[in-house]
C-alpha positions in Angstrom: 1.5 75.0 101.5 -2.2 74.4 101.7 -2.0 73.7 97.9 0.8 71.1 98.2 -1.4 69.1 100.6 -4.3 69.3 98.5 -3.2 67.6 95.3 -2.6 63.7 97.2 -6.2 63.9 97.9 -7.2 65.5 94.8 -5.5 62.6 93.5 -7.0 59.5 95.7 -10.5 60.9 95.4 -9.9 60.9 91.4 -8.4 57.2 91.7 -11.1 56.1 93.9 -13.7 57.9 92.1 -12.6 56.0 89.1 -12.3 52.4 90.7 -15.8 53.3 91.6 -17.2 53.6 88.2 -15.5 50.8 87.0 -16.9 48.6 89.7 -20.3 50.2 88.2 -19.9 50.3 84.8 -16.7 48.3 82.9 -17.5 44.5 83.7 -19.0 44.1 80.3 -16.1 46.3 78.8 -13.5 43.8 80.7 -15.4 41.0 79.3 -14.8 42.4 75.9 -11.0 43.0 76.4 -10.5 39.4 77.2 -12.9 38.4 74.1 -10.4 40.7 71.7 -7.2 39.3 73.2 -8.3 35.7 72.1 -9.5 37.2 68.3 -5.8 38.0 68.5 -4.5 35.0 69.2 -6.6 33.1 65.9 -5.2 35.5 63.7 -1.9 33.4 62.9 -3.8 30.3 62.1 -6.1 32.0 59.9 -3.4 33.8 57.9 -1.3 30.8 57.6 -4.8 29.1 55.9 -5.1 31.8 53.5 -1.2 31.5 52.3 -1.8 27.7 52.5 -4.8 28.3 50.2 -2.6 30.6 48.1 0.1 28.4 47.3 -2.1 25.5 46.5 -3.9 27.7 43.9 -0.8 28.8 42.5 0.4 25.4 42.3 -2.4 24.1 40.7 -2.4 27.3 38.2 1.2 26.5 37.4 0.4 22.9 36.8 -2.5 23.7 34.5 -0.4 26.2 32.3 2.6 24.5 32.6 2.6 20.6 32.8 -1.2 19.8 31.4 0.1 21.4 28.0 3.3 19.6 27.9 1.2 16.4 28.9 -0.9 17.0 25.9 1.5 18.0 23.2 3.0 14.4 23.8 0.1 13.0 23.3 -0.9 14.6 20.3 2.9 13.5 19.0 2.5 9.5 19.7 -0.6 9.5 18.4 0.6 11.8 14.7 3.0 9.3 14.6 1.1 6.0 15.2 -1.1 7.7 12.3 1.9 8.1 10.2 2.2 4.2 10.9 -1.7 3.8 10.0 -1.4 5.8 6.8 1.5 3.2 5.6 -1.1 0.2 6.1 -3.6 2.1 4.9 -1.9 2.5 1.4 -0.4 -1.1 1.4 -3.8 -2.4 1.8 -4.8 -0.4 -1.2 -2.3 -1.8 -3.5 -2.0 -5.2 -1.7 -5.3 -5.6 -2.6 -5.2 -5.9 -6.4 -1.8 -8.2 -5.8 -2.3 -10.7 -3.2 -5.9 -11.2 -3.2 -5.6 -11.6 0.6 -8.5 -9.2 1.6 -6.0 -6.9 3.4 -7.7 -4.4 6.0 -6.1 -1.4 7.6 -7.8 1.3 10.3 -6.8 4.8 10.9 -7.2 6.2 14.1 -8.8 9.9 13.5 -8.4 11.6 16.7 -7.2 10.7 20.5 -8.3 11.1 24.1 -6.1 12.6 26.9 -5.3 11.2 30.1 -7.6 11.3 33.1 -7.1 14.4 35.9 -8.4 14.5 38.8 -8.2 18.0 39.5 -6.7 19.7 36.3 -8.6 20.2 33.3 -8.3 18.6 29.7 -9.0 20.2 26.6 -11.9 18.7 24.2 -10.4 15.3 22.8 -8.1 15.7 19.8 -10.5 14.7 16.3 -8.6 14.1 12.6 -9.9 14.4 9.0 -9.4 11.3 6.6 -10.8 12.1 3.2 -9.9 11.7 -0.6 -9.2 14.5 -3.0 -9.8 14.4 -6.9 -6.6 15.6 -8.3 -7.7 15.1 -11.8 -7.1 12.8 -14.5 -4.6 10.6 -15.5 -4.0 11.3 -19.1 -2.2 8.5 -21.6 -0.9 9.7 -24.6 -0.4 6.8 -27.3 0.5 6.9 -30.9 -2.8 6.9 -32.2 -4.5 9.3 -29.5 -5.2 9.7 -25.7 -7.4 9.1 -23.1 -8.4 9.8 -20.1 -8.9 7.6 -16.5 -11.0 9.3 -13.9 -10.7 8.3 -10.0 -7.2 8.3 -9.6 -7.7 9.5 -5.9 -5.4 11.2 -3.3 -6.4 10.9 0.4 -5.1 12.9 3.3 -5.3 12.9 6.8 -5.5 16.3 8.5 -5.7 16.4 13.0 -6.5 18.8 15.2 -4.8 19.0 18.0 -4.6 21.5 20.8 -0.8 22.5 21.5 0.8 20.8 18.5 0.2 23.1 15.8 2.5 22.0 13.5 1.6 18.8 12.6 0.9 19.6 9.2 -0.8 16.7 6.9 -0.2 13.0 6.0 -0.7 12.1 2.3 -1.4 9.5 0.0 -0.6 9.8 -3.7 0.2 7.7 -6.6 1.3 4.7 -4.2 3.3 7.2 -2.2 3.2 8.1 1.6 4.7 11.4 2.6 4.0 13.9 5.7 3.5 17.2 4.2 4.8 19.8 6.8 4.5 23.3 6.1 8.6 23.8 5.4 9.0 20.5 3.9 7.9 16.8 2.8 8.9 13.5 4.8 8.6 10.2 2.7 6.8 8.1 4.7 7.1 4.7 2.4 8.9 4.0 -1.2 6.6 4.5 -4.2 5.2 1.7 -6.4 4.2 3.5 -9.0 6.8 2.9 -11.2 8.7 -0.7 -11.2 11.0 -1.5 -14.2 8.5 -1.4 -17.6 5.5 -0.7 -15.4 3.3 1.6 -14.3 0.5 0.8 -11.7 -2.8 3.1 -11.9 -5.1 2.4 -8.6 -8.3 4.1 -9.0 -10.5 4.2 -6.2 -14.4 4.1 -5.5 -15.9 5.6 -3.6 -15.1 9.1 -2.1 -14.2 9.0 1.9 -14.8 11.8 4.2 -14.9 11.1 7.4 -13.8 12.8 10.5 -14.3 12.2 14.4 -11.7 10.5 17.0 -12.4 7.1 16.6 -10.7 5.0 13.8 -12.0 4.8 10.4 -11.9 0.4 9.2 -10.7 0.7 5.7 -11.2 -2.8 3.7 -10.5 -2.6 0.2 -12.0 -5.1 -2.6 -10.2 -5.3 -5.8 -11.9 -5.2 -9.2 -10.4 -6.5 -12.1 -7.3 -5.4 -13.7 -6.7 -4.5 -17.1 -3.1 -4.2 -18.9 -2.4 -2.0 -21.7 0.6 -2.2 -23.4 0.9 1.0 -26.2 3.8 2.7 -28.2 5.4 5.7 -27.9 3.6 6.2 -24.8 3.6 9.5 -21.9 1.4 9.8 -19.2 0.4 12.4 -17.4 -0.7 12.2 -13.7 -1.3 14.9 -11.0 0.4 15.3 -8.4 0.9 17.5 -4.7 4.8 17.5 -4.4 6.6 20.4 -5.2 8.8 20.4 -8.7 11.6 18.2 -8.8 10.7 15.6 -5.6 8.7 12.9 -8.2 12.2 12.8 -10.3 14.6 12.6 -7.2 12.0 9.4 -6.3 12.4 8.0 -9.9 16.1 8.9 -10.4 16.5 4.8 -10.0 13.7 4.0 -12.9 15.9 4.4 -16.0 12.8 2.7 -18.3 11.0 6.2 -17.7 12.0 9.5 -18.1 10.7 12.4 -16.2 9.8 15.1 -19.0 7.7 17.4 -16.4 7.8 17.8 -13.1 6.2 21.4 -12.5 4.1 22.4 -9.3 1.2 19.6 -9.6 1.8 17.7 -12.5 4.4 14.9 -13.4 4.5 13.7 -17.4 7.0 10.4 -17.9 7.8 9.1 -21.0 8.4 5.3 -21.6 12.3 5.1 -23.6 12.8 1.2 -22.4 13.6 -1.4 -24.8 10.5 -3.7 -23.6 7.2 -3.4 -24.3 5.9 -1.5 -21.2 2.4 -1.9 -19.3 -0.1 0.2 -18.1 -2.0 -1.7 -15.1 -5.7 -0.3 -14.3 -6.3 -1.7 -10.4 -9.6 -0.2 -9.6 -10.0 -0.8 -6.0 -13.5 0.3 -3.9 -14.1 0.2 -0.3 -16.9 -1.6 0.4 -17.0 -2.3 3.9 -15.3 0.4 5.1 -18.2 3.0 4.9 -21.6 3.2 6.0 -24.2 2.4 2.7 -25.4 6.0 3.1 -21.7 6.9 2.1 -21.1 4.7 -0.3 -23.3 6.2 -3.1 -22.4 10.2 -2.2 -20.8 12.1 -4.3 -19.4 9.1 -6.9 -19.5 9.6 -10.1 -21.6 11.8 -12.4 -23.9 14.3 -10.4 -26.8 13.6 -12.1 -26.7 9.7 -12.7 -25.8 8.3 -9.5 -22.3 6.3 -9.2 -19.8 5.6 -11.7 -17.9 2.0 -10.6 -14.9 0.8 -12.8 -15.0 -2.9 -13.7 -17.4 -3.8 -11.1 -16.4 -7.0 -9.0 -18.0 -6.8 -5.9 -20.9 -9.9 -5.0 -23.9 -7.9 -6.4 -22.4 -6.5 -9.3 -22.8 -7.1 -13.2 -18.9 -8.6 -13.8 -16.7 -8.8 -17.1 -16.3 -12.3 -17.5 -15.0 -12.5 -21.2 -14.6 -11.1 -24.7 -13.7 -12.4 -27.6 -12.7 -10.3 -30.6 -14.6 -12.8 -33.3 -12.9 -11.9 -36.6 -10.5 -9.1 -37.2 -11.7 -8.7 -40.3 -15.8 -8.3 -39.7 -15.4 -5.8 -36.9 -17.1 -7.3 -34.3 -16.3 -8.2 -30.2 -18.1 -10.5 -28.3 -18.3 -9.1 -24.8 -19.9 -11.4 -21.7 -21.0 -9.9 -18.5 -22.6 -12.6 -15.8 -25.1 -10.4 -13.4 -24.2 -12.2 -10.0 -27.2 -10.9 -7.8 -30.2 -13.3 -7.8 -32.6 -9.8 -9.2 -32.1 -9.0 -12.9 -30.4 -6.0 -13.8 -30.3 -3.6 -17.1 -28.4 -1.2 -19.3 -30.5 1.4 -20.6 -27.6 3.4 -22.0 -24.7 3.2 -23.3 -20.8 4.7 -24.9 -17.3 4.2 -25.5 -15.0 6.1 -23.9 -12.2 5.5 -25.9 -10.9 2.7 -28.7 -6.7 2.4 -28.9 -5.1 0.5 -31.3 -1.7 -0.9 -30.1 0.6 -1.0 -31.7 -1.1 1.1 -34.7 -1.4 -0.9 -37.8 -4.1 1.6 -38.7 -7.0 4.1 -37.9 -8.9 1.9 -35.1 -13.1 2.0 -35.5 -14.9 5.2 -34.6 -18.4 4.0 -34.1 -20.8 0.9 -33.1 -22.9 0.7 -36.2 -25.0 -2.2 -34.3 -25.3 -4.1 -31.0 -26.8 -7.7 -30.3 -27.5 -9.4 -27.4 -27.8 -13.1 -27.8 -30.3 -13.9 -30.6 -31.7 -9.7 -30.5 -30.7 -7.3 -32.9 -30.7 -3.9 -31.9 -30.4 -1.8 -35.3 -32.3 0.3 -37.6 -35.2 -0.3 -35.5 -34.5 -0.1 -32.0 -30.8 1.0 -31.9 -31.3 5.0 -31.8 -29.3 6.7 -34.6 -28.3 3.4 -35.9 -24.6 4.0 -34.6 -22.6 5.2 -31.5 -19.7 7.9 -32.0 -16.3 6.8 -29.2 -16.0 9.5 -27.2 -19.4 10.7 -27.9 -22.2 11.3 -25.0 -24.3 7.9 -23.6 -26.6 6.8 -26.7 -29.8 5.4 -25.4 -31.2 2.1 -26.5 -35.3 3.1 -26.2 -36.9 3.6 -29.5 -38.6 0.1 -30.1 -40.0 -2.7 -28.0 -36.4 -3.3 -26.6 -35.4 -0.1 -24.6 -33.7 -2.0 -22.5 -31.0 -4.9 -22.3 -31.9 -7.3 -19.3 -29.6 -9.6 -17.3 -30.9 -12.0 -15.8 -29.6 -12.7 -12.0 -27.5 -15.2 -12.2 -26.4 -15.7 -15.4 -24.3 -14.5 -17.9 -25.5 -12.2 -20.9 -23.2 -12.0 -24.1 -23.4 -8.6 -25.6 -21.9 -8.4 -29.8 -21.0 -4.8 -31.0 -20.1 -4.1 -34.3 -17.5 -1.8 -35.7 -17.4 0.0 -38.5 -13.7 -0.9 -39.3 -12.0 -3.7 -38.7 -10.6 -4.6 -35.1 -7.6 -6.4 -34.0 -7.4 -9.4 -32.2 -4.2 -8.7 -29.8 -3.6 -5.2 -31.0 -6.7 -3.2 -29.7 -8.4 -1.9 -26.8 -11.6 0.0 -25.6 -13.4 0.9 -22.3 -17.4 0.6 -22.6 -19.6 2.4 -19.9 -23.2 1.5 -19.2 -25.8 3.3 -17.1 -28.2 0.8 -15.7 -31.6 1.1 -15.3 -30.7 2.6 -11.8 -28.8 5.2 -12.8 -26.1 3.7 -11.5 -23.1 4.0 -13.9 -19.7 0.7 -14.4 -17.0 1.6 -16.9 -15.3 -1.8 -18.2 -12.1 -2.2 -20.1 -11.7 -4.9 -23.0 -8.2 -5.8 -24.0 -6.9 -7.0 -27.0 -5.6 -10.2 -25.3 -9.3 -11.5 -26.8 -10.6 -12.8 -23.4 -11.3 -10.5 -20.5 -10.6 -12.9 -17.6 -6.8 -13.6 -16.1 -4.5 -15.6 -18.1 -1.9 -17.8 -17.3 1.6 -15.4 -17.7 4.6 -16.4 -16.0 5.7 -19.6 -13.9 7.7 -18.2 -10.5 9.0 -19.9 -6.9 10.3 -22.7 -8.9 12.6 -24.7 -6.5 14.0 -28.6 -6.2 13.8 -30.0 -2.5 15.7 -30.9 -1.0 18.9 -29.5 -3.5 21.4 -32.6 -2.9 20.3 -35.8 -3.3 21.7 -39.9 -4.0 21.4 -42.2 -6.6 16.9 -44.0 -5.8 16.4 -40.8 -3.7 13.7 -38.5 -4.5 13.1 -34.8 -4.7 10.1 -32.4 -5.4 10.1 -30.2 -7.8 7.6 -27.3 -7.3 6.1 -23.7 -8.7 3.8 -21.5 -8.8 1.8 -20.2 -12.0 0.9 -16.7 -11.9 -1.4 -14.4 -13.9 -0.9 -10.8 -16.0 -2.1 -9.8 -12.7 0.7 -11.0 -10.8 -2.0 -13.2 -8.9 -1.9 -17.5 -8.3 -3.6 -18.5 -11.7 -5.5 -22.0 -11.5 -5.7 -24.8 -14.2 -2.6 -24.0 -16.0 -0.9 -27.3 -17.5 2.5 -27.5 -17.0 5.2 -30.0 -18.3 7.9 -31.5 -16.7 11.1 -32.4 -18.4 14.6 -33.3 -17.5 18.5 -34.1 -18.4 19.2 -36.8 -16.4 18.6 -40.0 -16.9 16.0 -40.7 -13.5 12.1 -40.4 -13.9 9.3 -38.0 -12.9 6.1 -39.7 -11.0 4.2 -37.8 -13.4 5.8 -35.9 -16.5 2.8 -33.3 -16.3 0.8 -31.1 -13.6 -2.5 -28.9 -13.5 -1.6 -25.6 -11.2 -4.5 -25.8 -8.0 -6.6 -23.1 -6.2 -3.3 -21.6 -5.3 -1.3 -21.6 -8.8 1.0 -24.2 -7.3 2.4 -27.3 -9.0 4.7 -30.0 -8.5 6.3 -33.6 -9.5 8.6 -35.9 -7.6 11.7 -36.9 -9.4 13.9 -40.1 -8.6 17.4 -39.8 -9.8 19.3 -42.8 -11.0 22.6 -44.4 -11.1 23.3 -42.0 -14.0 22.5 -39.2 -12.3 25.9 -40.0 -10.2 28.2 -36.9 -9.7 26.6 -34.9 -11.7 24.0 -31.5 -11.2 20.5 -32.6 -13.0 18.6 -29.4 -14.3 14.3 -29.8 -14.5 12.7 -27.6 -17.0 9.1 -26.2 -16.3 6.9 -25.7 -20.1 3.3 -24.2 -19.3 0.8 -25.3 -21.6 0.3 -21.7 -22.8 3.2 -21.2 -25.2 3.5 -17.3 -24.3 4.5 -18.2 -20.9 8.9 -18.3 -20.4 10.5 -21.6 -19.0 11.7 -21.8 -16.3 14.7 -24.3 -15.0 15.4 -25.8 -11.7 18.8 -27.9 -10.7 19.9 -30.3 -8.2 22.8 -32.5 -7.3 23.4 -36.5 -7.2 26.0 -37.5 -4.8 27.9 -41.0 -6.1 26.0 -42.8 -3.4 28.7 -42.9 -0.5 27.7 -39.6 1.3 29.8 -37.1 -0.4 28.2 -34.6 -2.4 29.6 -33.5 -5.6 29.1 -31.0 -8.6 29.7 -27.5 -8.0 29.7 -25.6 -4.7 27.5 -23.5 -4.0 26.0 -21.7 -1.3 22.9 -22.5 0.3 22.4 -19.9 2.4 24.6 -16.8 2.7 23.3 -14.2 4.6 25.4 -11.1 6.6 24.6 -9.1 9.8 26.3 -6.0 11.0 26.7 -5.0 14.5 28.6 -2.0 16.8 30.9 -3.4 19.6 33.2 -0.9 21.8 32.9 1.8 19.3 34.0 -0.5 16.3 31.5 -1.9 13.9 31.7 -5.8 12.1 30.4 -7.8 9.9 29.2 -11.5 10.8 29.1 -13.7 7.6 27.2 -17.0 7.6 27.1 -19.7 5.1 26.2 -23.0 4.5 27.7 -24.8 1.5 26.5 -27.6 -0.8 28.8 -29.5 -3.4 32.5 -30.4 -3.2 34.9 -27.8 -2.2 38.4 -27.0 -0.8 37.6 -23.6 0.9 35.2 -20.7 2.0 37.4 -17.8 2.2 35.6 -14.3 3.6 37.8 -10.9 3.3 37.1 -7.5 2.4 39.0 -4.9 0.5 41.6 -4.0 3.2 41.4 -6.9 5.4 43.0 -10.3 4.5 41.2 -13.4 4.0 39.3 -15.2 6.7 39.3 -19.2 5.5 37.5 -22.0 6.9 36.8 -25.5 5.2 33.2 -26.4 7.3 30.7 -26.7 5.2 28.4 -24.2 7.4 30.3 -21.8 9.4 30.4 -18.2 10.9 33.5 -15.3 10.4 33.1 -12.0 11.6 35.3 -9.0 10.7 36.1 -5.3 11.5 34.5 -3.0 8.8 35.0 0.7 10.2 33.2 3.5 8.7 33.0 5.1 4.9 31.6 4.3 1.7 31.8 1.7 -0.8 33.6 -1.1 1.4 33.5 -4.3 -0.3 33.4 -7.8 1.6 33.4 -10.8 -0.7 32.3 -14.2 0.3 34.3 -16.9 -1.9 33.6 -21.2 -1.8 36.2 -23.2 -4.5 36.6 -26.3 -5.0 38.0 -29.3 -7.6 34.7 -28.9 -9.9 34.2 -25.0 -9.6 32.9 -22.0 -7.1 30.7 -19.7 -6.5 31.5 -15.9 -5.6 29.0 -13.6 -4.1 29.8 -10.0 -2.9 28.1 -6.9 -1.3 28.7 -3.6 -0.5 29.3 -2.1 3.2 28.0 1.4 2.9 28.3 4.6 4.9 28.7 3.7 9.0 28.6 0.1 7.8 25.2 -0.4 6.4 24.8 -3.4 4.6 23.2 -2.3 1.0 22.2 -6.1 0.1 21.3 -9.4 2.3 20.9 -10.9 -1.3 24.2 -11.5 -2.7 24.7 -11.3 -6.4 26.2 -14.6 -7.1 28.6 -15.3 -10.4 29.9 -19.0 -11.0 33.4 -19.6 -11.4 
């Protein structure tokens, strides 16, 4: 009982004891409790900053392995395709340069830049390779021999890009554009290597290498051309398609025939009925590259540059030759040195000496050489002769060890053969090395001079086409050279069958080949269609023949109809696809009627007017556009290909 009692106060003196030492002793530890609870209480927020945190970096990671790359293999795309663009100017300037004399330029963009990030991170900017590769030789086999042409350049553009690795390579070959992709080629522009009886050689000077992300200025300057026209003629040229592309790309040239096309090499032989050409259009980039670059690696290790008949404003220039008797053996060659400081040959060879067509053996050696008044023979002419095809033969060995041009002025060189040479019939290549070690390769035909001629008259057309009794119209042409370029100072005659008169009879083609006359028709020229015949002064060049209609003087044209203008557009309209014909029609007629092979005729009598008709899809749809009339017609027709696609804008056109 005395136990029971004890254990309430055992009990309050424990409790009070304890109040007692926390009075004493747990204010600070209080303090603490409440300092804890609040640590608590930031826990939340600080969590919530580290997932925050978390999700950004995750984000941003995702961005950066995800988006960034897709961002950049875009850009790498655009840009292999605007270089795909760049590669096609690139070689039109090359062979526009030789044609049109325009002074075409073209740039290649190497490499690109990507997009600015703010946070993200770009990879180093995309760079490219542009450089030229020497394939080899183009090889000509002729009747009486071969030879070779050196320079006949590929390039090729190689990138670098970060995510799109299979990009593969643009080239340029024998006037031909293609993307070379590791499974296959993509044409990237037609070739003009081949074109009826011709075949177009561009060499180019000098090597290009260059590489970086900015773009690469590309000017061309065109030296002059040379035409060789053999027999029984194959050429040999290198090549980087694979066997069997160069003859699907030809299978339209039916003058030459594809007799090998193996892995890297293409042989065609001519089997036309005309003559055919061989055009040399050496082309050198002369602005395009720094003038460190322009003498690297061109030509022969050892003697500096090789340029092929140099045209450029410092340069020693072929400006004639003249084969002087075909019976002595000798050529007359002229080269004007257009820098104001002399230059000089201190050696010299020939590469090669054709005779076309072969009549007989053509020379084999240069028993003597004179320049001007100087004679450079037994004495100072080493070994008396030079061997074609032989090493350079110097010209030291007596007081004249060197042949000087003067700047400014032109320098005729003589070399004699020792057989006969052909006026016409022949043709050579001689090479000099300068006094600089630089080396220029020029080409003589046998035409007899080695500057353009006058070759063909072209563009001829009467304007206006209908005109009235003491009305005038102008007749006009352009004169054009073996080059294909605007030839000046060419005489050309104008003659006619009716019975008005020319202001002039005769015109001198100017700066730009072009030539005209006014002609004023007379009372006789009434009702009828007056053709104007063009005669150049140089007999090898073809008339040509322009015509135009009188009207009887009362506002109603006569003579045949014809169309002016006939053109053709096809378009897609709620899932059908038609044809828009538009004409405009000179002369008399009754009728245009326009129909195609399963349609019945649409007729109109305006003398300009517009039909349009349902084609549909398939192959080998034919629309024919038809004018008649009381004094004849004029038919023209073209072909509607597969979906619709109109072959030909130019209609071939057969009178009635």
């Amino acid at each position: 009982m005395t136990r029971i009692k004890l254990l309430p106060l055992l009990c309050g003196y424990i409790t009070h004891h304890n109040l007692q030492e926390a009075r004493r002793f747990n204010v600070s530890n209080i303090s603490m409790r409440i300092t804890f609870r609040e640590d608590q209480r930031g826990v939340s927020a600080l969590v919530g900053a580290v997932l925050l945190l978390g999700i950004l970096v995750i984000v941003l990671s995702s961005y950066q392995a995800l988006i960034v790359p897709q961002q950049t293999a875009q850009t790498e795309v655009e840009h292999n395709q605007q270089v795909e663009n760049e590669m096609v100017d690139f070689r039109n300037a090359l062979y526009e340069a030789r044609l049109d004399d325009r002074n075409p330029t073209a740039s290649v963009t190497l490499g690109t830049r990507y997009q600015s990030r703010i946070i993200a991170i770009n990879p180093p900017p995309a760079t490219g390779t542009l450089q030229s590769i020497d394939p080899g030789n183009v090889t000509i086999n002729h009747d009486r021999g071969e030879f070779e042409l050196k320079n006949n350049l590929f390039f090729e553009y190689t990138p670098s890009y970060s995510e799109y690795r299979d990009a593969g390579t643009i080239r340029y070959e024998n006037t031909l554009v293609y993307h070379d992709f590791s499974s296959s080629n993509v044409e990237l522009s037609g070739q003009r290597l081949v074109d009826g009886n011709t075949v177009r050689l561009i060499q180019h000077e000098p090597l290009l290498d260059k590489n970086g992300v900015d773009s690469v200025t590309y000017e061309p300057t065109p030296n002059q051309s040379r035409i060789f026209r053999p027999n029984n003629v194959n050429i040999t040229l290198p090549t980087s398609l694979g066997p069997g592309e160069w003859s699907a790309l030809l299978d339209d040239e039916n003058e030459w025939e594809v007799i090998d096309d193996t892995e890297g090499e293409l042989t065609l032989n001519y089997t036309g009925d005309d003559q055919p050409e061989i055009i040399y259009s050496p082309v050198e980039d002369q602005e395009g590259l720094p003038p460190d670059d322009r003498d690297e690696d061109n030509g022969d290790e050892d003697n500096g540059p090789t340029t092929i008949n140099p045209a450029g404003p410092d340069d020693v220039r072929l400006v004639g030759a003249e084969f002087l008797s075909d019976q002595s053996g000798e050529v007359r060659v002229s080269f004007r040195n257009f820098a104001s400081d002399d230059a000089a040959f201190e050696q010299g060879r020939l590469p090669f000496y054709i005779r076309s067509p072969a009549q007989s053996d053509p020379p084999t050696q240069v028993t003597e050489v004179r320049v001007d008044n100087t004679l450079y023979d037994d004495e100072d002419f080493v070994d008396e002769h030079w061997t074609v095809r032989e090493d350079f033969q110097s010209l030291s060995g007596g007081e004249n060890d060197l042949i000087v041009l003067p700047g400014e002025e032109t320098t005729d060189i003589t070399f004699g053969f020792d057989d006969r040479t052909d006026s016409g019939q022949d043709f050579f290549s001689i090479e000099w090395q300068f006094e600089t070690s630089q080396r220029s390769t020029y080409f003589i035909d046998g035409d007899g001079d080695g500057s353009p001629f006058a070759a063909e008259i072209t563009d001829e057309q009467a304007e206006p086409e209908t005109i009235s009794p003491g009305e005038e119209t102008t007749i006009s042409a352009v004169v054009r050279d073996q080059f294909g370029d605007r030839f000046e100072g060419e005489e050309v005659t104008f003659t006619s069958d009716g019975e008005g008169e020319f202001a002039e009879g005769q015109a001198t083609s100017d700066e730009d080949g072009e030539v005209s006359d006014v002609y004023t028709a007379d009372e006789g020229d009434a009702d009828e269609e007056v053709t104007v015949t063009l005669s150049a002064e140089t007999p090898d060049v073809d008339d040509v023949t322009v015509t135009f209609d009188v009207d009887d003087g009362n506002g109603e044209e006569n003579g045949a109809a014809s169309f002016e203008m006939l053109s053709a557009e096809e378009f897609q309209e709620t899932g059908n696809r038609f044809v828009t014909f538009d004409w405009d029609v000179s002369g008399t007629f009754d009728e245009v009627s326009v129909e195609t092979d399963t349609d019945g005729p649409e007729t109109s009598t305006e003398r300009d007017g517009s039909e349009t008709l349902e084609t549909g899809s398939g192959s080998g749809r034919e629309i024919s556009a038809t004018v008649t009339g009381p004094d004849g017609g004029e038919t023209c027709t073209a072909t509607i290909g597969n979906n619709a696609n109109i072959d030909k804008n130019d209609f071939n056109c057969n009178s009635n």
